[in-house]
NUKOL-334871 format. One record per residue (C-alpha): residue in one letter; x, y, z; chain; residue number from 1. Coordinates in steps of 0.25 Angstrom, whole numbers, padded with zeros to 4 digits, m for minus. Each point is the difference from the previous one (the first is absolute). Layout:
NUKOL-334871
<"a" <X Y Z> "A" NUM>
...
END
This chain:
NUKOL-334871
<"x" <0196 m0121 0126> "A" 1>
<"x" <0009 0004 m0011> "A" 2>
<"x" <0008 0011 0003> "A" 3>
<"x" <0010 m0001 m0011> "A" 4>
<"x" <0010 0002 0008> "A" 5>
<"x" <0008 m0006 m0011> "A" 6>
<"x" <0000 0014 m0006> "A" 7>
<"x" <0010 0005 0009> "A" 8>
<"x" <0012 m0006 m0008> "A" 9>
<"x" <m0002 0012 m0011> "A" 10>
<"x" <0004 0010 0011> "A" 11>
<"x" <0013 0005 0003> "A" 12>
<"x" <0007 m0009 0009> "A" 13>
<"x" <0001 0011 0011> "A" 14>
<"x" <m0015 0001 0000> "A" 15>
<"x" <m0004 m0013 0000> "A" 16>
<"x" <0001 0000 0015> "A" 17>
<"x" <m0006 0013 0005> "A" 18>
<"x" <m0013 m0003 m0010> "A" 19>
<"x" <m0001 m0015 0007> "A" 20>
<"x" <0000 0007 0013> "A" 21>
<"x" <m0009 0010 m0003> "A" 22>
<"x" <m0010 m0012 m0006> "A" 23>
<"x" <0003 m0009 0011> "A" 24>
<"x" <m0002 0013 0010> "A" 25>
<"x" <m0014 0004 m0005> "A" 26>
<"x" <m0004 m0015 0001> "A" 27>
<"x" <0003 m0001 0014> "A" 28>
<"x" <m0003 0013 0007> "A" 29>
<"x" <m0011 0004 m0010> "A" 30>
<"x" <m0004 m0013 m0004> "A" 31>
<"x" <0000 0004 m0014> "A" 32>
<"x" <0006 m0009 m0010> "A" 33>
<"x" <0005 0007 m0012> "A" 34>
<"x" <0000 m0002 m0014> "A" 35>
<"x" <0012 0002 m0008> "A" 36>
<"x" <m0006 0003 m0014> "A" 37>
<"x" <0014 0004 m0008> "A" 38>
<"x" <0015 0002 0003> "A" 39>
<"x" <0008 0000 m0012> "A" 40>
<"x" <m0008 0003 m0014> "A" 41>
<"x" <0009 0000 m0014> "A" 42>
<"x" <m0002 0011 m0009> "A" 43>
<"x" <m0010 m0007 m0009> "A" 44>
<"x" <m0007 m0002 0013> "A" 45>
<"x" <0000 0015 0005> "A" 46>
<"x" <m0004 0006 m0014> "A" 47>
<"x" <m0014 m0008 0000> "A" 48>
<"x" <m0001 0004 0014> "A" 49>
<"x" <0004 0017 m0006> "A" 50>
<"x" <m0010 m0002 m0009> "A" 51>
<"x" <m0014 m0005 0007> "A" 52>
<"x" <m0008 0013 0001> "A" 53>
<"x" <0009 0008 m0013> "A" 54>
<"x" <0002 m0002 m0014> "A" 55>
<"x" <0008 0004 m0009> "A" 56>
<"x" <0000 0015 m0007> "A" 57>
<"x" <0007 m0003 m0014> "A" 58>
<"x" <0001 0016 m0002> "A" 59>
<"x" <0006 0004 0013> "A" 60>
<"x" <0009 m0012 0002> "A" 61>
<"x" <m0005 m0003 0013> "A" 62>
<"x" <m0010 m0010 0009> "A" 63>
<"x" <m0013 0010 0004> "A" 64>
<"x" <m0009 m0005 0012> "A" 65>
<"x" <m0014 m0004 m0004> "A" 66>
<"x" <m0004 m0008 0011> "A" 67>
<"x" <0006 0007 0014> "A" 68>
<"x" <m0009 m0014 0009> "A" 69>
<"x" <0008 m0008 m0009> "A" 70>
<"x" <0015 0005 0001> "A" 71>
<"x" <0010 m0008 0010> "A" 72>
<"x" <0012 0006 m0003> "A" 73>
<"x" <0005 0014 m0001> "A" 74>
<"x" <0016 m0007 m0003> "A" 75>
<"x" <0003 m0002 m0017> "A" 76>
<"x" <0006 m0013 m0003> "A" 77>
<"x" <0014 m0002 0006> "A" 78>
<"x" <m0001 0012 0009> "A" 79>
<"x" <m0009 m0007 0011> "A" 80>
<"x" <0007 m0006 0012> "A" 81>
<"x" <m0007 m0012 m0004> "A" 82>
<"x" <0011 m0002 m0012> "A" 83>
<"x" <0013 0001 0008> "A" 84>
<"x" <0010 m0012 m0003> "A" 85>
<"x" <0015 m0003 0001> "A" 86>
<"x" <0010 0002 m0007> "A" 87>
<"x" <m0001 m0014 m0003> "A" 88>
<"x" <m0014 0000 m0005> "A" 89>
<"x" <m0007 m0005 0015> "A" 90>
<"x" <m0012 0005 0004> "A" 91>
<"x" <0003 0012 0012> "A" 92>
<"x" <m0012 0007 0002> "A" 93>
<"x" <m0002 0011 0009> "A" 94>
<"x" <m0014 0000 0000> "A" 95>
<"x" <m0012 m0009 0007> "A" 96>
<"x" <m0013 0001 m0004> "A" 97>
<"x" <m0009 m0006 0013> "A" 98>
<"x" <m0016 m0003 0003> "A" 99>
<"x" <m0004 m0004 0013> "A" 100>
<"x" <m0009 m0012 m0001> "A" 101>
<"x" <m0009 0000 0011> "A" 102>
<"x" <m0007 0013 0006> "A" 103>
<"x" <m0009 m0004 0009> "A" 104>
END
Protein backbone atom coordinates (compact mmCIF):
# COMPACT_ATOMS: atom_id res chain seq x y z
CA UNK A 1 0.00 0.00 0.00
CA UNK A 2 1.39 3.29 -1.22
CA UNK A 3 1.67 5.71 1.30
CA UNK A 4 3.73 8.04 -0.32
CA UNK A 5 5.72 8.38 2.17
CA UNK A 6 8.14 9.96 -0.17
CA UNK A 7 6.36 13.13 0.42
CA UNK A 8 7.81 13.99 3.57
CA UNK A 9 11.11 15.28 2.06
CA UNK A 10 8.84 18.72 1.28
CA UNK A 11 8.55 19.24 5.04
CA UNK A 12 10.84 21.22 7.12
CA UNK A 13 13.68 19.14 8.25
CA UNK A 14 12.52 19.46 11.91
CA UNK A 15 9.25 17.89 11.20
CA UNK A 16 10.06 15.14 9.12
CA UNK A 17 10.42 13.10 12.17
CA UNK A 18 7.65 13.99 14.39
CA UNK A 19 5.06 13.57 11.37
CA UNK A 20 6.71 9.87 10.57
CA UNK A 21 6.06 9.07 13.98
CA UNK A 22 2.82 10.18 14.16
CA UNK A 23 2.22 8.06 10.88
CA UNK A 24 4.04 5.07 12.03
CA UNK A 25 2.13 5.50 15.63
CA UNK A 26 -1.34 5.59 14.15
CA UNK A 27 -0.51 2.48 12.14
CA UNK A 28 0.66 0.68 15.03
CA UNK A 29 -1.56 1.40 17.85
CA UNK A 30 -4.66 2.36 15.79
CA UNK A 31 -3.86 0.24 13.07
CA UNK A 32 -4.68 2.98 10.64
CA UNK A 33 -2.32 3.62 7.80
CA UNK A 34 -2.21 6.98 6.71
CA UNK A 35 -2.03 8.82 3.61
CA UNK A 36 0.07 11.55 3.01
CA UNK A 37 -1.92 13.61 0.16
CA UNK A 38 0.48 16.94 0.06
CA UNK A 39 3.48 18.50 1.94
CA UNK A 40 5.19 21.23 0.12
CA UNK A 41 3.01 22.77 -2.85
CA UNK A 42 4.58 25.93 -5.02
CA UNK A 43 2.71 29.01 -5.57
CA UNK A 44 1.43 27.80 -8.96
CA UNK A 45 0.14 24.79 -7.16
CA UNK A 46 -1.54 26.73 -4.11
CA UNK A 47 -3.33 29.21 -6.47
CA UNK A 48 -5.28 26.41 -8.42
CA UNK A 49 -5.96 25.04 -5.12
CA UNK A 50 -7.44 29.13 -3.95
CA UNK A 51 -9.33 29.03 -6.63
CA UNK A 52 -11.62 25.50 -6.79
CA UNK A 53 -14.90 26.75 -5.50
CA UNK A 54 -14.21 30.99 -6.33
CA UNK A 55 -13.74 32.84 -9.31
CA UNK A 56 -12.67 35.94 -10.08
CA UNK A 57 -14.82 39.44 -9.55
CA UNK A 58 -13.00 41.75 -12.22
CA UNK A 59 -14.89 44.88 -10.47
CA UNK A 60 -13.99 44.16 -6.88
CA UNK A 61 -10.45 42.89 -7.66
CA UNK A 62 -10.83 39.97 -5.70
CA UNK A 63 -11.81 35.93 -5.85
CA UNK A 64 -15.57 35.50 -4.60
CA UNK A 65 -16.72 31.93 -3.43
CA UNK A 66 -19.32 30.28 -5.77
CA UNK A 67 -19.06 26.83 -4.63
CA UNK A 68 -18.58 26.66 -0.64
CA UNK A 69 -18.52 21.97 -1.20
CA UNK A 70 -15.78 22.80 -3.68
CA UNK A 71 -13.32 25.21 -1.65
CA UNK A 72 -10.01 23.34 -0.13
CA UNK A 73 -8.20 26.33 0.90
CA UNK A 74 -8.92 29.41 2.81
CA UNK A 75 -4.73 30.24 2.41
CA UNK A 76 -4.06 32.92 -1.09
CA UNK A 77 -1.05 31.82 -2.94
CA UNK A 78 2.10 32.12 -1.18
CA UNK A 79 0.68 32.50 2.26
CA UNK A 80 -0.26 28.90 2.92
CA UNK A 81 2.12 26.85 5.02
CA UNK A 82 2.06 24.56 2.16
CA UNK A 83 4.56 27.15 0.17
CA UNK A 84 7.33 27.58 2.80
CA UNK A 85 11.09 27.14 1.32
CA UNK A 86 14.62 28.29 2.17
CA UNK A 87 16.53 30.62 1.72
CA UNK A 88 18.00 28.66 -0.89
CA UNK A 89 14.74 27.84 -2.81
CA UNK A 90 14.32 24.07 -1.00
CA UNK A 91 11.03 22.84 -0.22
CA UNK A 92 10.45 23.48 3.96
CA UNK A 93 6.78 23.16 4.46
CA UNK A 94 5.24 23.35 7.57
CA UNK A 95 2.09 21.86 6.76
CA UNK A 96 0.85 18.04 6.11
CA UNK A 97 -2.04 17.19 4.57
CA UNK A 98 -3.15 13.21 5.76
CA UNK A 99 -6.23 10.71 4.99
CA UNK A 100 -6.41 7.63 6.72
CA UNK A 101 -6.57 4.80 4.24
CA UNK A 102 -8.47 2.14 5.94
CA UNK A 103 -11.44 2.75 8.35
CA UNK A 104 -12.93 -0.43 9.03
Amino acid sequence: MNQHLDRLDGLAEFLRAPVYGLIEACDRKLGIKMLIVRTYSDVRQQAAIYQEGREYDREQGAWKIVDQWKVKSNAPPGTSAHNVVTLVGKPAAVAVDVIPLNLD
